[in-house]
N, C-alpha and C positions, 0 to 999 in steps of 0.2 A: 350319328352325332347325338349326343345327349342334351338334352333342356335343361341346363343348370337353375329353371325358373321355377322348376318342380319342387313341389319339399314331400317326404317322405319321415315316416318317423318309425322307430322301434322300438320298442320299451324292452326292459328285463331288471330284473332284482334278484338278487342269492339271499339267502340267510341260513340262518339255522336252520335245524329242520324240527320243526312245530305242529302239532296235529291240530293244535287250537286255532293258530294264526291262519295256516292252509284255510282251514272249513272257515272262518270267517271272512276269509277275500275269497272263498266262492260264493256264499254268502250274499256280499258286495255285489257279486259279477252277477249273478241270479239276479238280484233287483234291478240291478242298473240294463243289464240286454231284455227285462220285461218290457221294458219302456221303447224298445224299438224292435220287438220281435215282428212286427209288420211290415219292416220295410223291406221293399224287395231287392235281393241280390246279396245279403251280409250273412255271413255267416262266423259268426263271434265266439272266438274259443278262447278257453284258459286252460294253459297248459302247465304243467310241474316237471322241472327236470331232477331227476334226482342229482346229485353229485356226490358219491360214498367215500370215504376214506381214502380208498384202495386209488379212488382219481386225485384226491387232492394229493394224495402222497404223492405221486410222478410229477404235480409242480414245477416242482425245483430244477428238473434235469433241461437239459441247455440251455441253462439261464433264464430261467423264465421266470414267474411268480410275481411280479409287479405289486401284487395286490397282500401278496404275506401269509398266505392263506396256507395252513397246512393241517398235516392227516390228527394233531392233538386240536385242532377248532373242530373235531367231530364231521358226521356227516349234514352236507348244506342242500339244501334247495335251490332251484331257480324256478319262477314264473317269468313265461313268455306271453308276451302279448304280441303276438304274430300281423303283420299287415297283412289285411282281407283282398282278396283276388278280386273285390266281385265291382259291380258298376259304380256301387255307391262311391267305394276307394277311391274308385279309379278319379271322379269326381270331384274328387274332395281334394285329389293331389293336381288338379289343373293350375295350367300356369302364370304367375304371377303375374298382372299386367302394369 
């Protein structure tokens, strides 16, 4: 049975794909996981998905595309911001009382 008292979250964002934008929200992410690189059990990552032309082209086929996105927007990025396995998470997602 699942705790619907849990909350959980995911982040992600697409954009262009920017070498300046990238290195400045690693940047960010460098500063901001300095500040808790002591606690134990996190392990904080940022990640970048690419997403090249050749993916957004296929889009379109069975109906898909919600979002309008196609292989003349060039190729986009994604950053993920992954939920942490570790104890602090887990912690953090206890249930509402």
């Amino acid at each position: 049975m699942t705790n619907l008292s849990l909350r959980q979250t995911y982040w992600t964002f697409t954009t262009k794909n920017d070498q300046t934008l990238m290195a400045d929200i690693l940047t960010i992410f460098q500063s901001e996981v300095a500040n808790v690189k002591d606690a134990v059990g996190i392990l904080p990552a940022c990640i970048y998905g690419p997403v090249p032309t050749t993916m957004t082209s296929q889009f379109t086929k069975n109906g898909g595309n919600a979002l309008g996105i196609t292989a003349a927007d060039g190729p986009l990025v994604s950053k993920y911001n992954p939920p942490s396995p570790s104890e602090v998470a887990r912690n953090i997602h206890k249930p509402i009382n």
